[in-house]
PyMOL commands that place a pseudoatom at each C-alpha (Angstrom):
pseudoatom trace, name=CA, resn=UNK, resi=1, chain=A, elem=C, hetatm=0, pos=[-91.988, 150.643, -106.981]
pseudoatom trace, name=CA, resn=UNK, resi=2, chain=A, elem=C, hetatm=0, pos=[-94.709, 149.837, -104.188]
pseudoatom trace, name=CA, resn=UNK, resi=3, chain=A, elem=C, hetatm=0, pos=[-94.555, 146.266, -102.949]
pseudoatom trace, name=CA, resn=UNK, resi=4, chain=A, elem=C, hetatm=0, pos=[-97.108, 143.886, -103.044]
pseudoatom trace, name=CA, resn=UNK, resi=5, chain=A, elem=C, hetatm=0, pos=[-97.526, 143.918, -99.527]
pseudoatom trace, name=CA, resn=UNK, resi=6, chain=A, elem=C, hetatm=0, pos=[-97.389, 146.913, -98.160]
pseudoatom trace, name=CA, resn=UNK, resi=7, chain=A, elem=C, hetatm=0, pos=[-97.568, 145.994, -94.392]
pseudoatom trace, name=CA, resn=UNK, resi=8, chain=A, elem=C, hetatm=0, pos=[-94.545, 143.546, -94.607]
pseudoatom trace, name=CA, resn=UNK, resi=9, chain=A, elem=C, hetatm=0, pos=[-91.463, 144.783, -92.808]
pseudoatom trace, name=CA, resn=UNK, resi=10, chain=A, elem=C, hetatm=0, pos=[-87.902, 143.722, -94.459]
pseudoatom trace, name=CA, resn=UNK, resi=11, chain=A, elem=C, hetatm=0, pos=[-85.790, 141.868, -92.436]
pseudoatom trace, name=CA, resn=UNK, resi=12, chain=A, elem=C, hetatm=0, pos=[-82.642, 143.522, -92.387]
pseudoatom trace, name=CA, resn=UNK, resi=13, chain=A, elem=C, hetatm=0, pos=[-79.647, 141.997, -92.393]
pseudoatom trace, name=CA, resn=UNK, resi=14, chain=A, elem=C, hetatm=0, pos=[-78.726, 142.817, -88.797]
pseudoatom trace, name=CA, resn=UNK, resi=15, chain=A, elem=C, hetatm=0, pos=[-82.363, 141.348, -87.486]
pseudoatom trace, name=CA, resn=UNK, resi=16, chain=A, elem=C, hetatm=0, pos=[-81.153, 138.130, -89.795]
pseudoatom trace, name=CA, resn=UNK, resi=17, chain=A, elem=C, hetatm=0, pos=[-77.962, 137.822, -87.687]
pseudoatom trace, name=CA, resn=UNK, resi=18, chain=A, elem=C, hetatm=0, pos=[-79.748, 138.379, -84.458]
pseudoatom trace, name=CA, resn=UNK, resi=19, chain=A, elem=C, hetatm=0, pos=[-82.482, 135.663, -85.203]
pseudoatom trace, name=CA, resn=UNK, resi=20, chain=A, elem=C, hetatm=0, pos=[-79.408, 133.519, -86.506]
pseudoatom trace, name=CA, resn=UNK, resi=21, chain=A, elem=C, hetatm=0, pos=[-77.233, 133.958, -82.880]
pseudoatom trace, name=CA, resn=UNK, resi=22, chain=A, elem=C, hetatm=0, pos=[-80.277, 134.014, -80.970]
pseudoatom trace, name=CA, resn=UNK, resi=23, chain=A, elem=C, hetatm=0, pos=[-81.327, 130.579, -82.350]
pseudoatom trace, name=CA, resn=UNK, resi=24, chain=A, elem=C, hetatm=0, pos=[-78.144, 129.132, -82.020]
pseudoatom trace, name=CA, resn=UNK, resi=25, chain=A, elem=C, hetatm=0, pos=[-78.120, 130.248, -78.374]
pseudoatom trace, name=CA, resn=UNK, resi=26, chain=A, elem=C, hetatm=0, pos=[-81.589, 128.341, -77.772]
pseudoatom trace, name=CA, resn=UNK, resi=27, chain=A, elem=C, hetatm=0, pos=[-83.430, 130.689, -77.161]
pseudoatom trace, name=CA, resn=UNK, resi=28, chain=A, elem=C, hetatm=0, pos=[-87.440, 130.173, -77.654]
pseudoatom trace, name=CA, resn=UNK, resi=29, chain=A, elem=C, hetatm=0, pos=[-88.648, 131.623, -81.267]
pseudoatom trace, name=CA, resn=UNK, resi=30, chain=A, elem=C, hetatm=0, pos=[-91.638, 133.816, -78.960]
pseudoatom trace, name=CA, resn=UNK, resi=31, chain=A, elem=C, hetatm=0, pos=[-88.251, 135.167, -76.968]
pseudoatom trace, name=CA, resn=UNK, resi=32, chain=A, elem=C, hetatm=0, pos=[-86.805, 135.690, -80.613]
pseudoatom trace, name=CA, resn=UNK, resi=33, chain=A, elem=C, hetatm=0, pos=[-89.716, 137.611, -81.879]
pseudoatom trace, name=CA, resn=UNK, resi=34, chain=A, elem=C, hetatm=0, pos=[-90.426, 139.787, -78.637]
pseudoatom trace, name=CA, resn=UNK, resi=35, chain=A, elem=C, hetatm=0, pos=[-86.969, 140.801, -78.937]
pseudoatom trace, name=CA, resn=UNK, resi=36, chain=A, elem=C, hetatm=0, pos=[-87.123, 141.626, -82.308]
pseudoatom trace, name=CA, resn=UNK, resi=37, chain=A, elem=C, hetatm=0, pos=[-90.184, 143.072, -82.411]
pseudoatom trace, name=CA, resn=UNK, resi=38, chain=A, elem=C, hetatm=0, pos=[-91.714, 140.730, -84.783]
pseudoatom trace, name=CA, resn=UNK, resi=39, chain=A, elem=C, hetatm=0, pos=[-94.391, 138.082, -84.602]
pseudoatom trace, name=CA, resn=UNK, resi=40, chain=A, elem=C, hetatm=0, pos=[-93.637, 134.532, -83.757]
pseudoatom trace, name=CA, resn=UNK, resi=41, chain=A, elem=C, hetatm=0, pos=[-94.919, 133.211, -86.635]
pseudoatom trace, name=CA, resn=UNK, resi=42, chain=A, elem=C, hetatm=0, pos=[-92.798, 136.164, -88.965]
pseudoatom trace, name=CA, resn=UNK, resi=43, chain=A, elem=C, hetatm=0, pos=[-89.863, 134.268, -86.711]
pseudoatom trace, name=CA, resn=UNK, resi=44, chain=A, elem=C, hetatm=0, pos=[-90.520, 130.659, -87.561]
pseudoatom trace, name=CA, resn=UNK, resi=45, chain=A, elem=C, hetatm=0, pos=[-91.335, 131.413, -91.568]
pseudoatom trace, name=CA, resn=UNK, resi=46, chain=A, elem=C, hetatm=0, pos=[-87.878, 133.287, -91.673]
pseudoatom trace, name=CA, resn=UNK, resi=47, chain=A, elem=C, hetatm=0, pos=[-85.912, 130.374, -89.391]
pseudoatom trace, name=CA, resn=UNK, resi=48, chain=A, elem=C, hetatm=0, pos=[-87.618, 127.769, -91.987]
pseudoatom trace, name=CA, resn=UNK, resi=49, chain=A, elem=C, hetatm=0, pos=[-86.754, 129.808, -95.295]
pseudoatom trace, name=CA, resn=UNK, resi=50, chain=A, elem=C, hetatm=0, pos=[-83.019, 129.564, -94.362]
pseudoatom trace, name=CA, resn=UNK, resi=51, chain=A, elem=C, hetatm=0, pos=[-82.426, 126.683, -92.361]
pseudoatom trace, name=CA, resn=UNK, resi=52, chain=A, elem=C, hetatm=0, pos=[-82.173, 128.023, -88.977]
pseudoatom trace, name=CA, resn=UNK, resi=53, chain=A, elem=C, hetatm=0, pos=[-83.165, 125.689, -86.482]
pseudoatom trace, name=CA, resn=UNK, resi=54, chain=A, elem=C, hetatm=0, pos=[-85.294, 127.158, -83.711]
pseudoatom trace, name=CA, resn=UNK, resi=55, chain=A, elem=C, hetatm=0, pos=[-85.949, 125.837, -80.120]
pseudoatom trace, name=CA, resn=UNK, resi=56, chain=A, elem=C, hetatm=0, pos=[-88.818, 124.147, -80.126]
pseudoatom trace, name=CA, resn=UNK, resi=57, chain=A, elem=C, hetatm=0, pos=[-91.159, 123.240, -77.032]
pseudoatom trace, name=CA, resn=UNK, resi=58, chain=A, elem=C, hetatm=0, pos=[-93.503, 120.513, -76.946]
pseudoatom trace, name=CA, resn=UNK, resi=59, chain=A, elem=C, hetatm=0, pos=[-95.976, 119.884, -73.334]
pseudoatom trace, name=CA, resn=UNK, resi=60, chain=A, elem=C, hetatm=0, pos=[-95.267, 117.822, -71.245]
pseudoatom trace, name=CA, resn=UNK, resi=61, chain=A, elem=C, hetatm=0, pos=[-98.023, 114.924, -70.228]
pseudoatom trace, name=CA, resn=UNK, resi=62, chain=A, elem=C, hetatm=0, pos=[-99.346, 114.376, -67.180]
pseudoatom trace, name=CA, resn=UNK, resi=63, chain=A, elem=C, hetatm=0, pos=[-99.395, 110.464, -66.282]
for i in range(1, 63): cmd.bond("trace and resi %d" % i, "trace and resi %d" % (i + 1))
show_as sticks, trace
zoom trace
């Protein structure tokens, strides 16, 4: 059966234990996705669709 979006790649379960650990560890969801060779945004929707809280950086102001 072809899927309805043919350029989506599965997560496999490996990559879902990697983003899990690597989240837990603090690491910054860009870092996340570089190393799994995803995008960031891929990343975040995956984080949010199971709970995983992900690292996330705000800017600093300048007074």
């Amino acid at each position: 059966m072809n899927s309805r979006y043919p350029l989506l790649k599965k997560w496999t379960t490996e990559e879902h234990e990697r983003l899990a650990a690597m989240a837990e560890e603090g690491r910054r969801p860009s870092e996340i996705a570089a190393e799994l060779n995803r995008s960031e945004a891929a990343v975040r929707v995956r984080a949010w669709q199971y709970g995983i809280a992900l690292r996330l950086i705000t800017n600093k102001r300048n007074k």
